[in-house]
C-alpha positions as CSV (number, residue, x, y, z in Angstrom):
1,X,67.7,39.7,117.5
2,X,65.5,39.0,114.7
3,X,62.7,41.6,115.9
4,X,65.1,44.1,116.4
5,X,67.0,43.4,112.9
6,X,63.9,43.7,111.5
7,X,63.0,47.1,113.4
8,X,66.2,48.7,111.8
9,X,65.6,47.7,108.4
10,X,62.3,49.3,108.6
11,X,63.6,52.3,109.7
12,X,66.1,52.8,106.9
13,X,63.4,52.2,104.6
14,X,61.6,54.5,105.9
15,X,64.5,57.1,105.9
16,X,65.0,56.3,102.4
17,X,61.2,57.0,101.3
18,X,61.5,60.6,103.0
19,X,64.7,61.4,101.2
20,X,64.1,60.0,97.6
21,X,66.2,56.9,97.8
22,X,65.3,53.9,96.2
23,X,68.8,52.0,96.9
24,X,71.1,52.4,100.0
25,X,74.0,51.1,99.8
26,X,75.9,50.9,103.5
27,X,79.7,50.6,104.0
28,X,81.7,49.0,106.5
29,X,84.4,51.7,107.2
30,X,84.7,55.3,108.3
31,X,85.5,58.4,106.5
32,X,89.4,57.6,106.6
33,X,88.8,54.3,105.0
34,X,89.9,52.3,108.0
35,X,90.6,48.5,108.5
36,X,89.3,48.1,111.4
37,X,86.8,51.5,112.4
38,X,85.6,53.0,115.9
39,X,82.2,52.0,116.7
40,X,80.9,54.9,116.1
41,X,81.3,53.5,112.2
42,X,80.2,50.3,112.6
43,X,76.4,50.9,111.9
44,X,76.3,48.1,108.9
45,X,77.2,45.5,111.7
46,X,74.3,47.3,113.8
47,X,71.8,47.2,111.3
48,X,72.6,43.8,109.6
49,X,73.8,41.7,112.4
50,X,77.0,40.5,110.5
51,X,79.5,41.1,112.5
52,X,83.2,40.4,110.4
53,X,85.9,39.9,113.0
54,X,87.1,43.5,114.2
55,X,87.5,44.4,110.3
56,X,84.9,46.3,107.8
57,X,84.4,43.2,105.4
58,X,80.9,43.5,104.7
59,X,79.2,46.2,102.2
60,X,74.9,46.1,102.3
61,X,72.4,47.1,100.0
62,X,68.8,47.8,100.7
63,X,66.2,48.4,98.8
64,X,62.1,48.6,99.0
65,X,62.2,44.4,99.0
66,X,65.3,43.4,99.0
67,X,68.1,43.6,101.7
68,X,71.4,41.9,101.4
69,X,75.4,41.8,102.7
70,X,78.0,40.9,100.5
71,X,81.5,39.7,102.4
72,X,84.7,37.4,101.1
73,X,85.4,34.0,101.2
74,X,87.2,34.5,104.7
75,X,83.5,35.1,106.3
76,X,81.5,32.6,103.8
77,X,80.1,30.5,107.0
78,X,79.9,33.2,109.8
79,X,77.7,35.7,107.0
80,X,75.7,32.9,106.8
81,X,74.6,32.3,110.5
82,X,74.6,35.5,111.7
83,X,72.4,37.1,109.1
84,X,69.9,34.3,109.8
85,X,66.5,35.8,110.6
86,X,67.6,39.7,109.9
87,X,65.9,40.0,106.8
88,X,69.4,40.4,105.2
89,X,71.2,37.7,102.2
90,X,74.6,37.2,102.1
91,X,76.1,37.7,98.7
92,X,79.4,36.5,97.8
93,X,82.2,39.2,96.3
94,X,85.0,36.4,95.8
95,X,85.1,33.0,94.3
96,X,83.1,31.1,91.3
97,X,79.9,32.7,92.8
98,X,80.8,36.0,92.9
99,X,78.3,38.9,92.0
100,X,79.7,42.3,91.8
101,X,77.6,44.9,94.3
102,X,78.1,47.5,91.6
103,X,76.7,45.3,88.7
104,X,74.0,44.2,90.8
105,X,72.9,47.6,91.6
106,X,72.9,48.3,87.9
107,X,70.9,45.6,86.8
108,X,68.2,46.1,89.8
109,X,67.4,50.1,89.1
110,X,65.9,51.9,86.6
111,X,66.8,55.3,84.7
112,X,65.2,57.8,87.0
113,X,66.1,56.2,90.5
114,X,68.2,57.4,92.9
115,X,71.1,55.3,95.2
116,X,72.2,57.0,98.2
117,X,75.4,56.2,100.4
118,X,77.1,58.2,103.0
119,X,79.4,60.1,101.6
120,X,81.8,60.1,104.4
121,X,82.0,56.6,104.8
122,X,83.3,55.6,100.8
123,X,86.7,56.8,98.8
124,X,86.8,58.7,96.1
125,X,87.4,56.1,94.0
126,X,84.5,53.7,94.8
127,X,82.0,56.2,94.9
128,X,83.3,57.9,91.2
129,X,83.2,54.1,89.7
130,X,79.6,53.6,91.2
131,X,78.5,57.0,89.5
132,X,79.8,56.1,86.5
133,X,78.3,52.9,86.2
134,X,74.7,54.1,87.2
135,X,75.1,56.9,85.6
136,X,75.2,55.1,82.4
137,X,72.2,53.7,83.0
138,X,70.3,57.0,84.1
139,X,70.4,56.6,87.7
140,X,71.5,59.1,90.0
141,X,73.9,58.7,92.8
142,X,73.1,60.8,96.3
143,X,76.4,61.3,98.5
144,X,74.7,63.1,101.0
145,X,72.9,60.3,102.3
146,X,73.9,59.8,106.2
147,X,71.7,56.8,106.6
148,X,72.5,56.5,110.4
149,X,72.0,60.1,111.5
150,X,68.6,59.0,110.9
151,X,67.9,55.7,112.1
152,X,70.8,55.1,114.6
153,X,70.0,57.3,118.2
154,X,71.7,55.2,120.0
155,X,74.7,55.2,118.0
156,X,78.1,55.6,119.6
157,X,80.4,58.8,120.1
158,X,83.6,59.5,118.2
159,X,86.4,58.1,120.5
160,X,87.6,60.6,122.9
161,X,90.4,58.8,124.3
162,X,93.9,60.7,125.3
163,X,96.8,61.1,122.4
164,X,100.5,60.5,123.6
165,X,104.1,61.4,122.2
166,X,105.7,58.0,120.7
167,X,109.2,58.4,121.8
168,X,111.2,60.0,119.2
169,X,114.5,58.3,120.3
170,X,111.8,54.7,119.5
171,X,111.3,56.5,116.2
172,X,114.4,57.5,114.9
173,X,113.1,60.5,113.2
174,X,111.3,63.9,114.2
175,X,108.0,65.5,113.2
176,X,110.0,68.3,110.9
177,X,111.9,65.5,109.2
178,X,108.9,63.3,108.0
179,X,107.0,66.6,107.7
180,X,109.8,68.1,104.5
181,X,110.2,64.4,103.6
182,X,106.3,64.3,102.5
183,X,106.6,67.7,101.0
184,X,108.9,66.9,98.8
185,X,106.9,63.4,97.9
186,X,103.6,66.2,97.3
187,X,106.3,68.5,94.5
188,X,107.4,65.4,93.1
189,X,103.5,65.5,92.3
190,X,102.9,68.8,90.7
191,X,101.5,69.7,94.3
192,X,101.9,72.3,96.7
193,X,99.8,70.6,99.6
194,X,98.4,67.4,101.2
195,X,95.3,66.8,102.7
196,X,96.1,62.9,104.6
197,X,92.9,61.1,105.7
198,X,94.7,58.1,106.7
199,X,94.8,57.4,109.9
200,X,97.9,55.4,109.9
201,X,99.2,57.9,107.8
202,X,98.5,60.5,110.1
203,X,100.0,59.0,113.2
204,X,102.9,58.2,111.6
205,X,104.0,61.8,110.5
206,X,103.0,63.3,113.4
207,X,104.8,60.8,115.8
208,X,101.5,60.7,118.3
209,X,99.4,57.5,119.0
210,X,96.4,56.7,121.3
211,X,95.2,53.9,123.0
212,X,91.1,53.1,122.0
213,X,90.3,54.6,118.9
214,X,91.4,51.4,116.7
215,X,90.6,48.4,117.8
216,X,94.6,46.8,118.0
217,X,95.9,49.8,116.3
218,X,97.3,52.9,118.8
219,X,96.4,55.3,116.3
220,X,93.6,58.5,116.1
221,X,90.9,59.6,114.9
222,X,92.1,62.7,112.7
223,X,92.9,64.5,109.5
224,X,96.1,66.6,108.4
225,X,96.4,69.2,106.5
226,X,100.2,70.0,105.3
227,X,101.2,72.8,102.9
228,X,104.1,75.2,102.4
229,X,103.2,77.6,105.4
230,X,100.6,75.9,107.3
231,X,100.1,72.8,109.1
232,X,96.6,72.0,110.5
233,X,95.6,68.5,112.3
234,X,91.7,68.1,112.8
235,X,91.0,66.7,116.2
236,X,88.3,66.7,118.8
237,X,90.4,68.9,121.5
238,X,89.1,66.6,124.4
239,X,92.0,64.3,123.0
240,X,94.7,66.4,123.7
241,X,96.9,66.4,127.0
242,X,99.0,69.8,127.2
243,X,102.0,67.3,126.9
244,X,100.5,67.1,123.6
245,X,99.8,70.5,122.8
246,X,103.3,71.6,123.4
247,X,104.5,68.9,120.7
248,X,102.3,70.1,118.2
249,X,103.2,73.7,118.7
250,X,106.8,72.6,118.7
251,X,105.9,71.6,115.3
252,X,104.3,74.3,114.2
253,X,100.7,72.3,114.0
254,X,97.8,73.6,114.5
255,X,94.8,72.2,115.8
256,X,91.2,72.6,114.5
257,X,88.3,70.6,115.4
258,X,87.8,67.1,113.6
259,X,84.2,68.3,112.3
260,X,86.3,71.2,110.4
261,X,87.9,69.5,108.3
262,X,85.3,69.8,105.1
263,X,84.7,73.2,105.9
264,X,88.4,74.0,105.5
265,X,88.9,71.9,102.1
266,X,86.1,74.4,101.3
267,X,87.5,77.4,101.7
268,X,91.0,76.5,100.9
269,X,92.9,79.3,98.3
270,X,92.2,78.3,94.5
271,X,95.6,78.3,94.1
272,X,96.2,75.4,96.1
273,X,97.0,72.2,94.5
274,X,95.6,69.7,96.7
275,X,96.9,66.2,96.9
276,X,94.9,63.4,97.6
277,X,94.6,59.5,98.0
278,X,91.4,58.9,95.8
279,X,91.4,55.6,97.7
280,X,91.7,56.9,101.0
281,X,89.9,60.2,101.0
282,X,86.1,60.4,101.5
283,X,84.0,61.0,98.7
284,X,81.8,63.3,101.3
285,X,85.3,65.6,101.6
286,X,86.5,65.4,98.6
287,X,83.0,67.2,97.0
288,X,83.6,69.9,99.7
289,X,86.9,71.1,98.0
290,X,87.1,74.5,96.3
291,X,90.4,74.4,94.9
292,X,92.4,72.0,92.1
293,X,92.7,69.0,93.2
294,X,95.7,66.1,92.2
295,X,95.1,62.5,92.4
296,X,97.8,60.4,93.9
297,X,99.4,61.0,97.4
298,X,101.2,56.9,97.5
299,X,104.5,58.1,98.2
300,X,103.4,59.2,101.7
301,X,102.7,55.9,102.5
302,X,105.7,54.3,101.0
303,X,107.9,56.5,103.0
304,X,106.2,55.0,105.8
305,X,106.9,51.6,104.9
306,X,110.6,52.1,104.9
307,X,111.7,51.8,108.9
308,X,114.4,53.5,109.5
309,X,117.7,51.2,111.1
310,X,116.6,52.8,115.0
311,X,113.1,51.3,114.3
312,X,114.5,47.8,113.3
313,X,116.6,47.7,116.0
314,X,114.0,48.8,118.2
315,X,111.5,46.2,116.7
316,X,114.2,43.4,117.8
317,X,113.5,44.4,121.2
318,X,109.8,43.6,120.7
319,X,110.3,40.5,118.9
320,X,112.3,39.4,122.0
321,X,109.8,40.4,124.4
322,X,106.8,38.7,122.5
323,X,109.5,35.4,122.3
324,X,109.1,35.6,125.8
325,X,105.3,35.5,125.6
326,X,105.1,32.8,123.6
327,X,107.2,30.6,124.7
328,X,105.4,30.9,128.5
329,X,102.3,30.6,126.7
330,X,102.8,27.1,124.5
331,X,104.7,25.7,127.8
332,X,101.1,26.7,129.5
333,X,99.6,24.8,126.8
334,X,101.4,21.9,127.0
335,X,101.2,21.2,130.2
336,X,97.7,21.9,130.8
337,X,95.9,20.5,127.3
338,X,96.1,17.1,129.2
339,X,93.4,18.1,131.6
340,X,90.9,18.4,129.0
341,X,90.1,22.0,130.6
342,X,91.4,24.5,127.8
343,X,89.1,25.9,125.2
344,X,89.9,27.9,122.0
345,X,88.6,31.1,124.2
346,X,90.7,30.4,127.5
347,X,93.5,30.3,125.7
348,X,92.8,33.4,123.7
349,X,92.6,35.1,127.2
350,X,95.8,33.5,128.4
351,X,97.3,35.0,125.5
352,X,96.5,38.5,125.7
353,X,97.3,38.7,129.7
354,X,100.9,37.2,128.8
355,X,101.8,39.8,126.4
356,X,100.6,42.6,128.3
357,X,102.3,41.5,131.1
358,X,104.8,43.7,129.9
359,X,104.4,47.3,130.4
360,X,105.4,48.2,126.8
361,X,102.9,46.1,125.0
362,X,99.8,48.5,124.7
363,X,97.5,46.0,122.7
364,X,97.3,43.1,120.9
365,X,97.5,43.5,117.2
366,X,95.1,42.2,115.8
367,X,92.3,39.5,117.7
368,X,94.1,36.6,117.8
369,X,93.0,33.5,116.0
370,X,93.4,30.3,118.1
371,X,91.9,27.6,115.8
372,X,91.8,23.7,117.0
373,X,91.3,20.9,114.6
374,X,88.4,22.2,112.1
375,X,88.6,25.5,113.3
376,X,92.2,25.6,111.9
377,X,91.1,25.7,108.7
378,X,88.7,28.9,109.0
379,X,91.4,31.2,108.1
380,X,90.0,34.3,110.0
381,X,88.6,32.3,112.6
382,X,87.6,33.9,115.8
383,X,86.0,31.9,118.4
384,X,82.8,32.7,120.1
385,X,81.2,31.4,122.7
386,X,78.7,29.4,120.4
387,X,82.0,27.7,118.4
388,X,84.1,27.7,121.1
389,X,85.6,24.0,121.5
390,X,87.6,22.5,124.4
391,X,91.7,21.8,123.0
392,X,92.0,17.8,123.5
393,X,92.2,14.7,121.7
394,X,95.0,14.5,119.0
395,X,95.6,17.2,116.2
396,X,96.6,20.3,115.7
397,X,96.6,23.5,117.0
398,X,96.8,27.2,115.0
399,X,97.6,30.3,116.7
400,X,97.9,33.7,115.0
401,X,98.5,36.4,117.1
402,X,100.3,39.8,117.4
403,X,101.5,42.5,119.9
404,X,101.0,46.6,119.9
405,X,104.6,47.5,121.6
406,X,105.8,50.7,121.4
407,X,108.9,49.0,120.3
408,X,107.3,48.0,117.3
409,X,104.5,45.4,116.3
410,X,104.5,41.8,115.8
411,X,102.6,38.9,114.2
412,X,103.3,35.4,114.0
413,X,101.4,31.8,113.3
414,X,102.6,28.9,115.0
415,X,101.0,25.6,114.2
416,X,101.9,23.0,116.6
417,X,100.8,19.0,117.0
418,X,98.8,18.3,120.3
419,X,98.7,14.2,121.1
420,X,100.0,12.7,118.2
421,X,100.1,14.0,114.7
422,X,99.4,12.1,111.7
423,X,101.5,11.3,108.8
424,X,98.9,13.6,106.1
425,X,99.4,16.5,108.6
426,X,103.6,16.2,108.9
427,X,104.0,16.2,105.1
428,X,101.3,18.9,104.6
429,X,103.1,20.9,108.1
430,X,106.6,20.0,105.9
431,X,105.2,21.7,102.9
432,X,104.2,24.2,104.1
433,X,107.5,25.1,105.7
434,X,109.2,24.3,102.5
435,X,107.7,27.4,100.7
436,X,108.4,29.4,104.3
437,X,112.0,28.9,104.1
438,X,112.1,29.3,100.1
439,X,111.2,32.8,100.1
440,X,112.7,33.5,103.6
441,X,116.4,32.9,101.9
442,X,115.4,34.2,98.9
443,X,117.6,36.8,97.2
444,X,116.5,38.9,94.8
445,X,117.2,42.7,92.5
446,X,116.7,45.7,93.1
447,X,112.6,46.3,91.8
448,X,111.7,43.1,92.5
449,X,107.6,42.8,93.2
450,X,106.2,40.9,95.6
451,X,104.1,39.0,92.9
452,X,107.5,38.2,91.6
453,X,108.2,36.3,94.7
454,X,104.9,34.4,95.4
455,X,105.5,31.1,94.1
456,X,108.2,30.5,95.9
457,X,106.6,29.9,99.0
458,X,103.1,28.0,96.9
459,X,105.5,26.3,94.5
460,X,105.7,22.7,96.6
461,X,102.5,22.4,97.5
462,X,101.1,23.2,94.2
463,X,103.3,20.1,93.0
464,X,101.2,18.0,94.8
465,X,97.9,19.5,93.6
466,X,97.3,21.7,96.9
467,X,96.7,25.4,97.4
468,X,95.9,28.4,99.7
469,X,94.2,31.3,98.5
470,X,95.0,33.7,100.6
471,X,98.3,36.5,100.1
472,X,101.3,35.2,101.3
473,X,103.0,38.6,103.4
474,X,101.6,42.0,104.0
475,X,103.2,44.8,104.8
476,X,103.6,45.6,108.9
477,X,103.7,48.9,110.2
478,X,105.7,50.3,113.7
479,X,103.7,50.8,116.2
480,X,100.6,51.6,114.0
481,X,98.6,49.1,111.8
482,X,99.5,45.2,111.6
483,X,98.2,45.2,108.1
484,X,99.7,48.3,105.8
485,X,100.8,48.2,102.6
486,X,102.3,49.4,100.0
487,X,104.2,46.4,99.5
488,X,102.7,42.7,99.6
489,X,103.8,39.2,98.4
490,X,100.9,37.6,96.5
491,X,99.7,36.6,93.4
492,X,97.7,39.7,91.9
493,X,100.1,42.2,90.7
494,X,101.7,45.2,93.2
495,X,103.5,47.7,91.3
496,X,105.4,48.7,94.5
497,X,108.8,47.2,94.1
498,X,110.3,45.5,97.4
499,X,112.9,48.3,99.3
500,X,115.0,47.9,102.1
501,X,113.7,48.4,105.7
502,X,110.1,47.5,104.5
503,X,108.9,44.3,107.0
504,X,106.5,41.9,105.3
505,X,104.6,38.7,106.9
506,X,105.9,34.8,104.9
507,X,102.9,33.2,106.0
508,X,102.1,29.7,103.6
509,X,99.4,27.4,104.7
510,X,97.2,24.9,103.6
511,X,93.5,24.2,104.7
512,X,91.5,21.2,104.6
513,X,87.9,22.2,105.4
514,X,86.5,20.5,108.5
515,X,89.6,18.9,109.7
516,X,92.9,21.2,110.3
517,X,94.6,24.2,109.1
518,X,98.5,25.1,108.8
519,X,100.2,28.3,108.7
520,X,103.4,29.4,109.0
521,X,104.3,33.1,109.7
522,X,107.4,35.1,110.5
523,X,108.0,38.6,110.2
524,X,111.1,39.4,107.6
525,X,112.5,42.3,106.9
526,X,114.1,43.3,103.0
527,X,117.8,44.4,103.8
528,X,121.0,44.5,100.8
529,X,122.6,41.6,100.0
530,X,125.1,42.3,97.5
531,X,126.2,44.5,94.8
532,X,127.9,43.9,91.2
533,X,129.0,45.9,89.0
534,X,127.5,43.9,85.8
535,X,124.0,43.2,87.6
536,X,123.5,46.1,90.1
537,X,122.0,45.9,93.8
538,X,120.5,42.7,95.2
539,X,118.2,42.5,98.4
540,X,117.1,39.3,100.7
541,X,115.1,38.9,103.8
542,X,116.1,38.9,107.6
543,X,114.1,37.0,109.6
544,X,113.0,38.5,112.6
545,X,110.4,37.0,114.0
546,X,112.0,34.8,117.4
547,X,110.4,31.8,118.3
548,X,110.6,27.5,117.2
549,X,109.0,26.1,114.5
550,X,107.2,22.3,115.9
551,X,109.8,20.0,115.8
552,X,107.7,17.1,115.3
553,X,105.9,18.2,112.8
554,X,108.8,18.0,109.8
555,X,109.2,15.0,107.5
556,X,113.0,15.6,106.8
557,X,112.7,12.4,104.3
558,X,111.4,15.8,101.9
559,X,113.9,18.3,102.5
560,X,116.9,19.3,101.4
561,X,120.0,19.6,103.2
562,X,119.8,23.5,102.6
563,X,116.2,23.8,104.4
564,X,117.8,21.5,107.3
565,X,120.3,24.3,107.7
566,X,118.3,27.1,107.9
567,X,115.9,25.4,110.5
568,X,118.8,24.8,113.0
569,X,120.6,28.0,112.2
570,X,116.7,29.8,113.0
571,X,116.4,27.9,116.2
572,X,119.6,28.8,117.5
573,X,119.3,32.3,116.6
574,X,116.1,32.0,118.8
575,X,117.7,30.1,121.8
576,X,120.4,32.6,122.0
577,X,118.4,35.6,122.1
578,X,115.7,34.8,124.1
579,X,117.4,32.0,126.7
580,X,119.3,35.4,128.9
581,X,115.3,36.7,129.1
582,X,113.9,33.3,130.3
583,X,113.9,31.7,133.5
584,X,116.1,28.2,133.9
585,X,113.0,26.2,133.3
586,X,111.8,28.1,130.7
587,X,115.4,28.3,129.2
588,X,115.3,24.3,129.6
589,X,112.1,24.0,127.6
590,X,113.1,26.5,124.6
591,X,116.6,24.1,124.4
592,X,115.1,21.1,123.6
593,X,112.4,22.9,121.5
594,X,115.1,24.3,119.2
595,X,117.7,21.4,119.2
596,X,118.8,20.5,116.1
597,X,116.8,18.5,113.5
598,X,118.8,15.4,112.1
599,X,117.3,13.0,109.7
């Protein structure tokens, strides 16, 4: 590993001599500013070793004698191991020893250098702040620096793998719909086209997934063009099936190959009045168009974050069938941790085979986290075979894990108590749930932020001097990405205002470094509550989410008589909805697990 580490770095340094590049700075996404990107973009994890879960967290900078990686908190102690002996540093981008890449590379060049990036592979926005910045200071920043066509032969294809129709009758809305709903969003901005690099975005208003681009996502490697009188989608044409074909032409799309997408921003008419997501459009692209372009393009993805009421119904369906999942999964656990023969990685397997037992659950969405004891408290944990541990002994167990059904997606945390818990981890499990089922009964008006919201679910733990750092719901998409926004509930300030039909994770924890971690997460979705003439519209949250809480694990000598109430009226909910789609043992096992909690 370290020879070969080593062997890159050379090679980019030796890229960067022959093209006049004195920094190289080396993102961890793709030119549509993915979460999670296809291989084919993962060449920081390539040439630093770093590897950060299936997301992009991790940004490099090399220069003649320096090389270093900066990642979050999340990734503190995994950055640290696995850059050990590649000739890389980690450098820390969050907490009380946080240096900021851009201010680094300002104070380590001089006026006459030059920092190159891939264009391609940094938004608009990131890249114009870094030229500013450098700029100030006389150095010059090179976009047309594609570090890996130069040092990375054996770097991956583009994914080629098949698109396919998501069920409009699953969707609730046709192509031509969502395609005049986003051109009125681009008027209301002084537009007269969109040019959507997003590939969430993109799979959304074109109603076709795929199974392999994303790692847990079903969507495509793509771009869309959409204006008045023409309608382009940039694909490799190995992806499409004819079933395909004839639903784009039904749609009046037409299909040009991915690689001529900056071409045509080139030669669009000057005229046009491109729309754009600075944050989600390449800066590579972006210098490529000829005509004006407008800064903004959010309303495309808050009219994705709205599901429809066919999409909410449908996503009941999947809630039920991941229910079933989980509830033959933890009776597996239980009744097998007492061998001593399950480990944080079996049960990650036994996981993913129960949930794709059934033929509508495409993926999982997201890798799961299964943490035990310690592990717990790693809040991105993902076990390896070098951490894996064996699941026995008493203490606690965390599992966060989702499914990709084409009925919708789902992601939940359970925390459960293996052997006997202790009385620190019941009031701490009890806290926890407090702030869960403060902001699930919440209610709220109409423009409320998620920021507004927050406390709610930190507000009992941070009586007793305890925290988690971490947001407390993001925003789920159908079908697409587990993780999408606009909307979130945390503390740094969202402008977007809560609407109805958006569904948002209420996931509290706490974590206590070397010894266990909690977290709590349901999937609720914002729905009207109640209307005054004096006051206006108010919202709440549905939860929707279907499976028990641990039992054992709440000290009711802390709650109130209201949180007892919603507890039992959750589990019954979840007994009667997924006991007709369980077997009589299984049925057995979900009663006594949602029996009512007395004090």
């Amino acid at each position: 590993m370290e020879k070969k580490n080593m062997e890159y770095l050379a090679r980019l340094r030796k890229a960067m001599s022959d093209h006049g590049i004195d920094a190289c700075v080396i993102s961890g996404t793709d030119p549509h500013q993915s979460e999670l990107p296809p291989h084919h973009w993962r060449g920081r994890e390539w040439l630093t070793g770093f590897e950060s879960g299936n997301g992009t967290n991790g940004t490099a900078v090399v220069t003649a004698d320096e090389a270093l990686c900066w990642t979050d908190s999340r990734y503190f102690l995994q950055a640290e191991e696995q850059l050990k002996g590649t000739g890389f540093k980690m450098m820390k981008e969050d907490g009380p020893e946080a240096v900021d890449l851009i201010d680094w590379l300002t104070e380590h060049t001089q006026a006459g250098q030059t920092v190159g990036i891939d264009g391609m592979t940094f938004s608009v926005s990131y890249a114009q702040r870094m030229e500013q910045e450098l700029g100030d200071n006389g150095v010059k920043l090179n976009t047309d620096f594609p570090q890996f066509d130069y040092i990375y032969p054996e770097r991956p294809e583009r994914p080629m793998n098949k698109l396919f129709i998501h069920d409009e009758t699953i969707v609730g809305e046709t192509v031509e719909s969502k395609m005049q709903r986003i051109m009125t969003e681009v008027k209301a901005e002084l537009a007269n086209a969109i040019f959507i690099s997003a590939l969430d975005d993109i799979a959304w208003a074109t109603n076709l997934r795929a199974a392999g681009d994303i790692c847990f996502s079903p969507i495509y490697v793509a771009f869309l063009y959409i204006g008045n009188d023409r309608r382009v989608l940039f694909v490799d044409k190995e992806k499409l099936t004819p079933e395909v074909e004839a639903h784009l032409a039904k749609y009046n799309i037409e299909v040009q190959p991915y690689d001529d997408a900056v071409k045509f921003v080139g030669e669009l008419p000057k005229e046009t009045r491109l729309l754009i997501d600075p944050a989600k459009t390449a800066r590579g692209l972006y210098d490529h168009i000829a005509c004006t372009t407008v800064f903004g393009g959010a309303g495309v993805a808050k009219l994705k974050s709205i599901k429809n009421d066919t999409m909410i119904a449908n996503l009941e369906k999947a809630m039920e069938k991941d229910g079933v999942a989980l509830t033959r999964f933890f009776m597996m656990v239980e009744k097998e941790y007492p061998t001593g023969k399950l480990t944080e990685m079996e049960l990650g397997r036994r996981l993913r085979a129960l949930r794709l037992a059934d033929p509508t659950c495409v993926d999982e969405s997201f890798s799961p986290i299964l943490g035990w004891n310690g592990h717990g408290a790693i809040v991105h944990y993902e076990a390896t075979e070098e951490t894996d541990v064996t699941v026995e002994g008493d203490g606690l167990l965390l599992v966060d894990s989702g499914g990709q059904y084409t009925f919708g997606t789902t992601d939940i945390t359970r925390t459960i108590a293996l052997g006997t818990p202790t009385k620190e981890q019941i009031h701490d499990f009890t806290l926890v749930m407090k702030g869960h089922i403060a902001l699930a009964r919440a209610i709220f008006p109409e423009g409320t932020r998620g920021a507004q919201l927050d406390v709610l679910a930190r507000q009992f733990l941070w009586a007793e001097g305890k925290a988690y750092y971490h947001g407390t719901g993001h925003g789920v998409g159908f079908f697409i990405n587990c993780h999408e926004g606009p909307q979130n509930i945390r503390l740094n300030e969202n402008p977007t205002p809560l609407q109805p039909g958006m569904i948002t994770s209420n996931e509290p924890g706490i974590y206590l470094a070397d010894r266990y971690g909690i977290r709590c997460e349901n999937l609720i979705v914002t729905e009207p509550a109640m209307k005054s003439e004096e006051f206006g519209q108010f919202y709440r949250f549905e939860t929707m989410t279907l499976f028990p809480f641990d039992l054992r694990l709440f000290e009711t000598a802390i709650m109130t008589d209201e949180e007892i109430d919603w507890l039992n009226a959750y589990h019954k909910k979840v007994r009667e909805r997924l006991t007709p789609l369980l077997t009589a043992e299984e049925g057995a096992w979900l009663a006594e697990k949602t029996k009512e909690l007395k004090r």
